[in-house]
C-alpha positions in Angstrom: 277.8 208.7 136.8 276.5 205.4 135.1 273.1 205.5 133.5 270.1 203.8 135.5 268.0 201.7 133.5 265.6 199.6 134.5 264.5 196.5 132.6 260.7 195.3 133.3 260.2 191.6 132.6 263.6 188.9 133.2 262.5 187.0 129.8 264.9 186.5 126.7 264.8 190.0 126.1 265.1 191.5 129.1 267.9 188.8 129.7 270.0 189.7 127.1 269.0 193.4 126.8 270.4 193.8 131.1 273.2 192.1 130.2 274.3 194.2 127.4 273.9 197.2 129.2 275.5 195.9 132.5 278.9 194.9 130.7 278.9 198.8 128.8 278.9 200.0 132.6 275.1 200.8 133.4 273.7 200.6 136.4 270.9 198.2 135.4 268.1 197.0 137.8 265.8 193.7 136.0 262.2 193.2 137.4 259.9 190.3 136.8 256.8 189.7 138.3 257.7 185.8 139.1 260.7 183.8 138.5 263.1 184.9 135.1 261.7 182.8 132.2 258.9 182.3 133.7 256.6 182.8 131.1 257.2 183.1 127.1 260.8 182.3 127.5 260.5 179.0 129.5 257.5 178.1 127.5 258.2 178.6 123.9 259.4 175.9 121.4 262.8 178.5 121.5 263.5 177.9 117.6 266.1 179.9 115.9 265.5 180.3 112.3 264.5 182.7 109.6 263.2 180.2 107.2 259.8 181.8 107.2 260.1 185.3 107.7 259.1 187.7 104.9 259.2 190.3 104.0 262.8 190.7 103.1 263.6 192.9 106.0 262.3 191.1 109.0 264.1 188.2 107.1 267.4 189.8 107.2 266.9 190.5 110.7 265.9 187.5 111.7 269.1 186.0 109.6 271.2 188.4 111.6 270.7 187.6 115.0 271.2 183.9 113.9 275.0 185.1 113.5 274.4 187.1 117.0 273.5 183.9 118.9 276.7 182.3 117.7 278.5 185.3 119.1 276.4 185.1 121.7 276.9 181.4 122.8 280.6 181.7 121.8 281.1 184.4 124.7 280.3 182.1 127.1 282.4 178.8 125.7 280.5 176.2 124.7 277.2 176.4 126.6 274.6 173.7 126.8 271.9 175.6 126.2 272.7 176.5 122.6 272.6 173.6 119.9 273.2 174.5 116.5 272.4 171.4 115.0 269.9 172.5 111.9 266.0 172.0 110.9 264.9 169.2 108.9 261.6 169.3 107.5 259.6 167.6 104.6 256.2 167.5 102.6 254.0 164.6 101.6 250.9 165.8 100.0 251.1 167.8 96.5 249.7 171.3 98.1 252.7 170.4 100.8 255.3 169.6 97.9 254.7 172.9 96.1 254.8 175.8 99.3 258.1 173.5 100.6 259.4 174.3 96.8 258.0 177.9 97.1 260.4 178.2 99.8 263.2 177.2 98.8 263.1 178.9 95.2 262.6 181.9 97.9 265.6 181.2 100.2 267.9 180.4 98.1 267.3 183.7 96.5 267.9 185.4 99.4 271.0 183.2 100.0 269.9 181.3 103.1 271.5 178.0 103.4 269.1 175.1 102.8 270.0 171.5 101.3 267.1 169.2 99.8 267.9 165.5 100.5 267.1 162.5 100.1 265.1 160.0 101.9 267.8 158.2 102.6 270.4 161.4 103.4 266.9 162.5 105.8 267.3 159.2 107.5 271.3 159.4 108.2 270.4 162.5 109.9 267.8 161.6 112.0 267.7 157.7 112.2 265.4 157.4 115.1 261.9 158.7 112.9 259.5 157.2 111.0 260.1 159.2 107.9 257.7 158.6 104.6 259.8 157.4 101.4 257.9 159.4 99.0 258.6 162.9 100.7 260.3 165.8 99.7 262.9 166.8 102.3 264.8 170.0 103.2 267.3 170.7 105.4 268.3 174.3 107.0 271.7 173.8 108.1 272.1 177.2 110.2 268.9 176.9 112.2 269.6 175.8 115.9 267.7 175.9 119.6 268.2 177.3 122.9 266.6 176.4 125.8 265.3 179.8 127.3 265.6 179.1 131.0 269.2 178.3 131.0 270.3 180.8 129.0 268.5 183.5 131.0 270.2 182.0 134.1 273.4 182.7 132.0 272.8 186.0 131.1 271.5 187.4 134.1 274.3 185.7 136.6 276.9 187.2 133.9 274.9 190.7 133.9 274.7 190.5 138.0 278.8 189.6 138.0 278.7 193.2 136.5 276.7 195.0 139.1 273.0 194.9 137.9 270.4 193.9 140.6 267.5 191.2 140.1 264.3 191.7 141.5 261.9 188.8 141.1 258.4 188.1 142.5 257.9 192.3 141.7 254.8 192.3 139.9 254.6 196.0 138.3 251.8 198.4 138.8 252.7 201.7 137.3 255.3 203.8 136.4 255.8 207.4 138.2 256.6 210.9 136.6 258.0 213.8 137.0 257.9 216.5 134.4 256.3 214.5 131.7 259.7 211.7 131.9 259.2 208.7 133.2 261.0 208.2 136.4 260.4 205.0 138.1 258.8 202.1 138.7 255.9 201.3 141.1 255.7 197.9 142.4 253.3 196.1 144.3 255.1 196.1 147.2 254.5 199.4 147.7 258.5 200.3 146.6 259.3 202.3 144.1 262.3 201.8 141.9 263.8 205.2 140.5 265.6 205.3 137.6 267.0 207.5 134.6 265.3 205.3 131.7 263.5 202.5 131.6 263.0 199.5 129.0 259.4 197.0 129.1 260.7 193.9 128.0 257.3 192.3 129.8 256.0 190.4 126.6 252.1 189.8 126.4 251.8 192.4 129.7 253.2 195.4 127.7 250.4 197.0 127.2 248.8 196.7 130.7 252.1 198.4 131.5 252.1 201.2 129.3 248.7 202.1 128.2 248.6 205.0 130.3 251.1 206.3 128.4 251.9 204.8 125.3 248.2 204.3 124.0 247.9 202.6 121.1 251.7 202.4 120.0 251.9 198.6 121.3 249.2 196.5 119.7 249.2 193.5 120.2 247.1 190.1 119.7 244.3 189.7 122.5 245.5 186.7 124.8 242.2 185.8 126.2 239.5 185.9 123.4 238.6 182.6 121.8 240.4 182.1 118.9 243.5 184.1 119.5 247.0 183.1 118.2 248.9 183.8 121.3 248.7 180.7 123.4 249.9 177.4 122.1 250.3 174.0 123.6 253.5 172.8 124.5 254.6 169.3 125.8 258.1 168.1 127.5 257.7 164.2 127.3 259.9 161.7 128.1 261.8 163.9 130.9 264.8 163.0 132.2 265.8 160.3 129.0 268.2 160.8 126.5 266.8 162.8 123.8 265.8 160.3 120.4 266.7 163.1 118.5 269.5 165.4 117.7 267.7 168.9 115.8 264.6 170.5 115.6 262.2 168.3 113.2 259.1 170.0 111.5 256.9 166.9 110.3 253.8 168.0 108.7 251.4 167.7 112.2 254.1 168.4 114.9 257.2 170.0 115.9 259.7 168.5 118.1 263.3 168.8 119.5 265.5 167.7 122.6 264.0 168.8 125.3 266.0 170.9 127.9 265.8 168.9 130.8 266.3 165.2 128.4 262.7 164.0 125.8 261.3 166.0 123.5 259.7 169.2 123.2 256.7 169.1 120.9 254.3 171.3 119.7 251.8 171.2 117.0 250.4 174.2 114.6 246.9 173.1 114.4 246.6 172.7 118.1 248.2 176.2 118.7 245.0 177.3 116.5 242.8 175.7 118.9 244.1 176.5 122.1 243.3 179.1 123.8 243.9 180.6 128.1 240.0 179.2 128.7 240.3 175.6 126.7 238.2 173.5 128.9 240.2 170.9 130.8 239.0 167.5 129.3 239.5 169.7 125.4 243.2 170.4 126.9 243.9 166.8 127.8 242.6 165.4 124.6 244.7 167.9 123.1 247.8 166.6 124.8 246.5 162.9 124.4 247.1 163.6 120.6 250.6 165.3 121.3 251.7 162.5 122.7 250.2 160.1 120.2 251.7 162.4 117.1 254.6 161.9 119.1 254.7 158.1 119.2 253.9 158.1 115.4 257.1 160.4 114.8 259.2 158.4 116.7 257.7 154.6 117.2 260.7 153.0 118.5 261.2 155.7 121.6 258.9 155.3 124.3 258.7 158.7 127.0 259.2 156.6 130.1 260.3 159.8 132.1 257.8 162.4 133.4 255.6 164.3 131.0 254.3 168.1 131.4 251.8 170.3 129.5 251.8 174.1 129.8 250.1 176.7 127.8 252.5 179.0 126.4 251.2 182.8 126.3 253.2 184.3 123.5 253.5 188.1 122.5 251.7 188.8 118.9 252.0 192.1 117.5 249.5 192.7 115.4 251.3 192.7 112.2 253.9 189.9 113.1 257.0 192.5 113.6 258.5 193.5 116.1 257.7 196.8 118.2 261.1 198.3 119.8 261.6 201.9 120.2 260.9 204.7 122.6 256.8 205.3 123.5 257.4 208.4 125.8 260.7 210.3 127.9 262.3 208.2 129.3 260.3 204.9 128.5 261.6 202.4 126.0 259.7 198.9 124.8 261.2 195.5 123.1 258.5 193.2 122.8 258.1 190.9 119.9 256.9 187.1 118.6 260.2 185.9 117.8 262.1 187.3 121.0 264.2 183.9 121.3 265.4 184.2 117.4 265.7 188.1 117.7 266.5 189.1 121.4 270.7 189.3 121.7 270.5 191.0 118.0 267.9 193.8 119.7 270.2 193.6 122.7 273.2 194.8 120.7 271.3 197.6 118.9 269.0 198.8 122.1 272.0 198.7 124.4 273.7 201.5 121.6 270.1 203.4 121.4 269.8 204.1 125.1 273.7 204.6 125.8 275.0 205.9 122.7 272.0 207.7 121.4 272.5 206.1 117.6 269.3 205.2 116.0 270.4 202.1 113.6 267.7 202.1 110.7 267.5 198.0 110.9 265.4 199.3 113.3 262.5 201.6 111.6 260.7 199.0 110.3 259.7 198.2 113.8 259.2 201.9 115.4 256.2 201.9 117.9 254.5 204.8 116.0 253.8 202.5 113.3 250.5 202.1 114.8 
């Protein structure tokens, strides 16, 4: 008889993770609270990269399941929602010139592909930005983006096409025992969802989840104090235009790539550092007032005509930055991690063969729960 698993949260983990298992022949049952992407997933800046990931290990890792979302993305043709079109980033200011060369003294010791340019070569790329003369630029040819809602539509109508069930608008209040083992999973409604093992893929909500029984294995970053790293501001401006540009672009004060729906989606690190789930409302517009006007700067020949939208993005933060994936008590697994849209099909491939063919790969111990 197939194995039931049940996968708490519909994000890019438990996406990828239910479709793994669904197409080795579990019988896999995904539960989200709301919609599937609905939080971290739909939100993020959904980046794939591993030029800034030490120490050598996560780095590997992170350089791994690059090659996994090509396999990935290859399995389904040539999906929309997977652009591998490279990074180009560059530095102005001495300080910015020496940690840019830092890096890639770093990378290309580690033999990750990255190209320094040209002002000109920069340009060709990417004619539509203002781009400084003086610069130093760098290009990292294997990075791409994904856009997090369409691919989890994608993997979760593929894993339903193999028999696994989607629950949404489930919030999740416990989990019930029997014998010590975990055996299913409570939900608001008053149902109970039984099950032979079962995997929290529920991001920045782990811990609520599990802390009964888990403890302090999953530690991660506070989401509500003042000051925390975990929520960051994203914009989509410019909605329903073509898209001015063609990769993701990481200027000194903003990030920004094609937006899933046409535009641009833009962040900005020092605004991430500021923002926070309580940001008073006239502090969060001003915030987005300068998003947009970093924007214009960046590109000063595009002008977002279409609809604009702000969201706070909640990420998961482990405490240490890595990822926490492993078993917290029988029967009860956890994948939850900052760089879920760079690692998740990777932790797919290696979770699926953890629960269903009990091999423990050692990529994996860096990352055990009983770290903590």
């Amino acid at each position: 008889m197939a194995l039931r698993i049940t996968v708490i949260g519909a994000g890019i983990c438990g996406a990828t993770l239910a479709d793994a298992l669904a197409r080795r022949g579990a019988q896999v049952t995904v539960i989200d609270q709301a919609l599937p992407a609905g939080q971290a997933t739909g939100g993020s800046f959904a980046w794939i990269n591993s030029n800034n990931k030490p120490p050598r290990h996560y780095h590997d890792l992170s350089v791994r399941a690059m090659a996994e979302w090509r396999q990935l993305a290859a399995s389904f043709g040539a999906p929309d929602w997977y652009t591998a079109t490279g990074a180009l980033t560059w530095a102005v200011t001495d300080r910015g010139r020496a940690a840019l060369a830092e890096k890639v003294a770093r990378l290309r010791d580690w033999e990750y592909p990255v190209e320094e340019l040209t002002a000109s070569a920069a340009a060709a790329l990417e004619p539509a930005l203002r781009l400084p003369a003086d610069a130093s630029f760098v290009f990292f040819p294997a990075e791409a983006y994904t856009h997090g809602p369409a691919v989890v539509d994608a993997l979760l109508t593929r894993a339903q096409a193999h028999g696994a069930q989607v629950l949404t608008h489930e919030p999740v209040t416990g989990l019930t025992t029997v014998g010590g083992r975990v055996s299913g999973v409570r939900l608001a409604s008053g149902r109970t969802v039984p099950g032979d093992l079962h995997v929290c893929c529920a991001g920045w909500r782990t811990p609520d989840l599990v802390e009964e029984l888990a403890g302090g294995q999953v530690s991660l970053v506070p989401v509500d104090t003042v000051g925390s790293k975990a929520p960051c501001l994203i914009a989509d401006l410019g909605l329903g235009q073509p898209a001015p540009i063609r990769r993701v672009i990481l200027a000194p004060d903003i990030t920004a790539r094609p937006g899933g729906d046409g535009g641009v989606r833009v962040e900005a690190p020092d605004l991430t550092d500021r923002i926070h789930r309580h940001t008073p409302d006239a502090e969060r517009a001003a915030m987005s007032a300068d998003l947009v006007a970093r924007t214009q700067r960046l590109l000063p020949d595009w002008e977002p005509r279409g609809s604009r939208q702000f969201q706070v993005c909640v990420r998961p933060l482990p405490v240490d930055g890595h990822p926490i994936v492993g078993w917290l008590a029988s029967g009860l697994y956890v994948v939850v991690t900052h760089s879920g849209i760079t690692l998740a099909p990777l932790l797919a491939r290696l979770v699926c063969r953890e629960l269903l063919d009990d091999h423990l790969d050692p990529v994996l111990t860096p990352y055990r729960p009983d770290r903590f």
